[in-house]
C-alpha positions in Angstrom: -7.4 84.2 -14.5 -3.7 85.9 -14.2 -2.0 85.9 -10.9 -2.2 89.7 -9.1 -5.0 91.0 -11.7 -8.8 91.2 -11.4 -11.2 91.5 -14.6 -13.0 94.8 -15.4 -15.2 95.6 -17.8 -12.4 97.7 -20.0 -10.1 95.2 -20.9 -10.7 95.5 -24.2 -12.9 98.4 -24.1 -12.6 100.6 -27.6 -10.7 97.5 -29.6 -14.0 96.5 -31.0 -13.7 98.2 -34.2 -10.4 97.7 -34.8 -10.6 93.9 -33.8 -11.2 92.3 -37.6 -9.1 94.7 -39.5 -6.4 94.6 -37.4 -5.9 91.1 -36.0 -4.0 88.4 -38.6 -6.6 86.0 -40.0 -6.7 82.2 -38.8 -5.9 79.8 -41.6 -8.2 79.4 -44.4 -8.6 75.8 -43.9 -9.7 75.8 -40.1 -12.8 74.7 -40.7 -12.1 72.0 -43.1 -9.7 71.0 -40.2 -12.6 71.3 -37.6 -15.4 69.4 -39.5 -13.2 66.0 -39.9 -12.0 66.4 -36.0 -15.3 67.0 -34.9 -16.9 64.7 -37.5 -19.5 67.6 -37.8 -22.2 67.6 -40.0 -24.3 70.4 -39.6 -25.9 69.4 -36.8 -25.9 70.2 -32.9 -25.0 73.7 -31.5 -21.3 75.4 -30.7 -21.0 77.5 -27.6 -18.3 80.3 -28.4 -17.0 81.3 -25.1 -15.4 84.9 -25.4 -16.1 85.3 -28.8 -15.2 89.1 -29.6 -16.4 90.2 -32.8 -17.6 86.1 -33.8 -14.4 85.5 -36.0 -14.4 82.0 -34.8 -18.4 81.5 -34.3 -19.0 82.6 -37.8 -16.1 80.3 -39.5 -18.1 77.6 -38.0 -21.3 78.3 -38.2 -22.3 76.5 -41.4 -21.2 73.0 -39.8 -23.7 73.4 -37.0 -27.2 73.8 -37.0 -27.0 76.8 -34.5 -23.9 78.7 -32.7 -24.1 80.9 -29.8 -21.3 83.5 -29.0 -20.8 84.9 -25.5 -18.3 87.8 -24.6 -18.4 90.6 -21.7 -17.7 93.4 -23.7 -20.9 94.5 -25.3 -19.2 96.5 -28.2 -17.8 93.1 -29.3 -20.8 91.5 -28.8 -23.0 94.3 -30.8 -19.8 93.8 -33.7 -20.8 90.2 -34.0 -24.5 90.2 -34.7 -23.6 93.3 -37.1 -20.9 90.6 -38.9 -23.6 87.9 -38.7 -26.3 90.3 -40.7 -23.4 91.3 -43.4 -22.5 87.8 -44.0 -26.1 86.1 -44.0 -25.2 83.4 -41.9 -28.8 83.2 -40.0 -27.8 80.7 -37.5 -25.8 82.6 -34.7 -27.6 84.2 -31.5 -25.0 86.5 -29.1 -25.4 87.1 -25.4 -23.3 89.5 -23.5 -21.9 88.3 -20.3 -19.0 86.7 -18.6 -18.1 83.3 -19.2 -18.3 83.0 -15.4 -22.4 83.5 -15.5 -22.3 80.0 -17.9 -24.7 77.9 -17.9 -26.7 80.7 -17.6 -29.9 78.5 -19.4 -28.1 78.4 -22.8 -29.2 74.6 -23.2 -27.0 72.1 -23.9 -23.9 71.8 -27.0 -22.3 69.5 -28.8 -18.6 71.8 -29.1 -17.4 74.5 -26.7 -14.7 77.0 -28.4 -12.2 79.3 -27.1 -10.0 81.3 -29.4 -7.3 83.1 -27.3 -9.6 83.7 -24.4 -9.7 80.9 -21.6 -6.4 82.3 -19.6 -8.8 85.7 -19.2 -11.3 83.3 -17.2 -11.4 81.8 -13.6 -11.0 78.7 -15.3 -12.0 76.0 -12.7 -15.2 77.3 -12.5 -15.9 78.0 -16.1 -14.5 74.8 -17.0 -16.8 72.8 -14.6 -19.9 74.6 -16.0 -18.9 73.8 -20.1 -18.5 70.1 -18.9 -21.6 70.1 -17.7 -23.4 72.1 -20.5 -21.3 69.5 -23.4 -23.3 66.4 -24.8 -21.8 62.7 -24.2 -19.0 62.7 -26.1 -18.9 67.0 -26.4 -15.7 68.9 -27.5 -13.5 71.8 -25.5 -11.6 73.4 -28.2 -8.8 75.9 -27.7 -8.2 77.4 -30.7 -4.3 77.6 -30.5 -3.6 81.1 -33.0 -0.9 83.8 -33.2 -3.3 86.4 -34.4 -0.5 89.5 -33.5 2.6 88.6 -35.0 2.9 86.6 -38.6 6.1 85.5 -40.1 8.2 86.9 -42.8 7.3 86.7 -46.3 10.2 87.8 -47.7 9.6 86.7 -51.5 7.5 90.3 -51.1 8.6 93.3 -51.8 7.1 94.6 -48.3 8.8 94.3 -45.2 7.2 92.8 -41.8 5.7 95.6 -39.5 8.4 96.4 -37.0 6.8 94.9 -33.9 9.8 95.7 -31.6 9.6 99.8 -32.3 5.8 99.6 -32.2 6.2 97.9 -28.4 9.1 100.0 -27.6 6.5 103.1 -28.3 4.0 101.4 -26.4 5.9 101.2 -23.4 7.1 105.0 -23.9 3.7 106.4 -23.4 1.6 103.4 -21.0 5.4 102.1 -19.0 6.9 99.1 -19.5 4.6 96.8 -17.4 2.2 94.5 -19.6 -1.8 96.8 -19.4 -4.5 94.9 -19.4 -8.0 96.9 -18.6 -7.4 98.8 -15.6 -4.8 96.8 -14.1 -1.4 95.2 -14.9 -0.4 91.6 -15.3 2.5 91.3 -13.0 2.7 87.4 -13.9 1.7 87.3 -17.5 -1.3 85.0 -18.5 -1.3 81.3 -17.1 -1.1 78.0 -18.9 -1.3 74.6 -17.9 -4.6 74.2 -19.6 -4.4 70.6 -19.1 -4.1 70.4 -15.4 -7.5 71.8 -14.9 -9.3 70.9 -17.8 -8.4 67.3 -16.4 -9.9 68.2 -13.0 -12.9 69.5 -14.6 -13.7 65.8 -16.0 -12.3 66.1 -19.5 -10.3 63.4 -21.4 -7.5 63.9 -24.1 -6.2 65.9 -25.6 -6.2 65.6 -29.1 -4.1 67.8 -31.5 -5.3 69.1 -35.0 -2.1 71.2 -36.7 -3.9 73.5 -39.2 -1.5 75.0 -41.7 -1.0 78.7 -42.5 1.0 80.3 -45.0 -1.2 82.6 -46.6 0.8 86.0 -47.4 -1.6 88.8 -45.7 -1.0 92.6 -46.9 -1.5 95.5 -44.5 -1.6 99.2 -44.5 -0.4 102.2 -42.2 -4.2 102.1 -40.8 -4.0 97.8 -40.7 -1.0 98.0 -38.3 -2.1 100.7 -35.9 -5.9 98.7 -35.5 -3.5 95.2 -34.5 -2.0 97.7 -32.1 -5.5 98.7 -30.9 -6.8 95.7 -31.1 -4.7 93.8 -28.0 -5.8 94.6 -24.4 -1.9 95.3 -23.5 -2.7 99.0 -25.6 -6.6 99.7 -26.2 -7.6 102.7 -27.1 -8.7 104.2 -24.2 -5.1 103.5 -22.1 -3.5 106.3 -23.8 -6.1 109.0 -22.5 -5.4 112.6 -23.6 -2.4 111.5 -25.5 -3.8 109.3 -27.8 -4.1 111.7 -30.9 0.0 111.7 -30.1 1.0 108.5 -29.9 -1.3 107.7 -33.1 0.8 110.3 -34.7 4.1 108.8 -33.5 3.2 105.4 -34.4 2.4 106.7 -37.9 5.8 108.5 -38.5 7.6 105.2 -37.4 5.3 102.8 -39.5 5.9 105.2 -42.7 10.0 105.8 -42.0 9.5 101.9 -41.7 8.0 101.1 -45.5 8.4 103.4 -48.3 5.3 102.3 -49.6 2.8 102.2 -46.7 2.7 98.7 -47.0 3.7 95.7 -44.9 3.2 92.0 -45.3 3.5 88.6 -43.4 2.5 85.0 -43.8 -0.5 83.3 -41.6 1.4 81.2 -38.4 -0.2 77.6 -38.5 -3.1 77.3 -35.7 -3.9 74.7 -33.7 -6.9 72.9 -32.4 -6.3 71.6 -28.9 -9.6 68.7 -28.1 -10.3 67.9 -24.8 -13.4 65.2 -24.6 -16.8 65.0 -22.3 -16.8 60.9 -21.5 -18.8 59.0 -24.4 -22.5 57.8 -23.5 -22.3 54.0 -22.5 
């Protein structure tokens, strides 16, 4: 969990329904790139551990016989199993809670993702309970994925979003230090996975690069849901003046594109494997 801030229930209150429009896909062949890893084969079941609006569950869900997605923030939760009905994948099963109330009787799994949500977590203990909840031989993922920023894709006729005026307007209307629910994060988020995933009883890691590349278009309405989407500027941080700054961030996104339209090129992702000790 970051240094100097405590987790409330509003850290990304309101960003639910801007989560999937907004936020860059992962790379279309992540799952491909998770089967051979994982050797998967439609069996066994996959824990996703802060799993928002089930992006990552639901990608995987046809290599496993069942997923489970667990975030705190009901709205996500409730955007998940609405995902799951549209897509007719009949497989997946969402619980709201904290990843600090695992095992909480889930049963036992044979993979454990987390896509961009593990530094939110006190991770010794929530490591220490996925160890114990993995099969011989289970899989911690970390889901390595720039989901915020793309790169140029300048054989296109439409320009990049302007990411440093849209942060620079952030920062005029919620102040210059980094929001994140109700509190700040004086320290940023931590790293140094390794260290306690190591501590916890895991072995590796193993590294799986998973190319981008793919050119994603995006709209006035696109840009200001990425903005909404990231706890640093939810929705409900801007208060009264929300109505405002969506106005302001409007004006700067249209004097930034003639045509409304912006586009960038998927980052590659990464799948980071940490190991449960084999059965003898």
């Amino acid at each position: 969990m970051p240094e100097g801030w405590e987790w409330d229930a509003t850290l990304y209150a309101g960003s639910a329904e801007y989560y999937e429009r907004g936020r860059l896909p992962y790379p279309s062949g992540l799952a491909d790139a998770a089967a051979a890893a994982l050797a998967l084969d439609g069996s066994g079941r996959l824990l996703d551990v802060g799993c928002g609006p089930g992006i990552i569950a639901l990608t995987l869900a046809p290599l496993f016989a069942a997923v489970v997605g667990v975030d705190a923030d009901v709205h996500m939760v409730e955007q998940a199993a609405s995902r799951s009905i549209g897509l007719e994948i009949p497989n997946a099963t969402w619980v709201t809670m904290r990843a600090e109330d695992l095992p909480a009787d889930l049963g036992t799994f044979r993979a454990a993702t987390f896509a961009q949500s593990f530094h939110w977590l006190e991770r010794e203990r929530v490591a220490a309970a996925i160890f114990a909840m993995l099969e011989p031989d289970g899989a911690f993922v970390h889901v390595n994925h720039w989901s915020l920023l793309g790169d140029p894709a300048p054989e296109t006729s439409a320009p990049a979003p302007p990411y440093g005026a849209i942060q620079d307007l952030v920062e005029q209307y919620l102040g210059p230090a980094r929001r994140a629910g109700r509190g700040t994060l004086p320290a940023g988020t931590p790293d140094d996975e390794a260290s306690v995933l190591t501590a916890a009883g895991f072995e590796g890691p193993e590294r799986v690069l998973v190319p981008g590349g793919e050119i994603v278009a995006a709209s006035v309405d696109d840009v200001i849901a990425r903005c909404y989407s990231t706890s640093g500027s939810t929705p409900h941080q801007f208060g009264a003046r929300r109505a405002a700054f969506e106005h302001d961030l409007t004006v700067l996104l249209e004097a930034a594109s003639e045509s409304g339209r912006f586009a960038e090129r998927v980052r590659d992702a990464e799948l980071v494997i940490w190991r449960t000790p084999g059965s003898v």
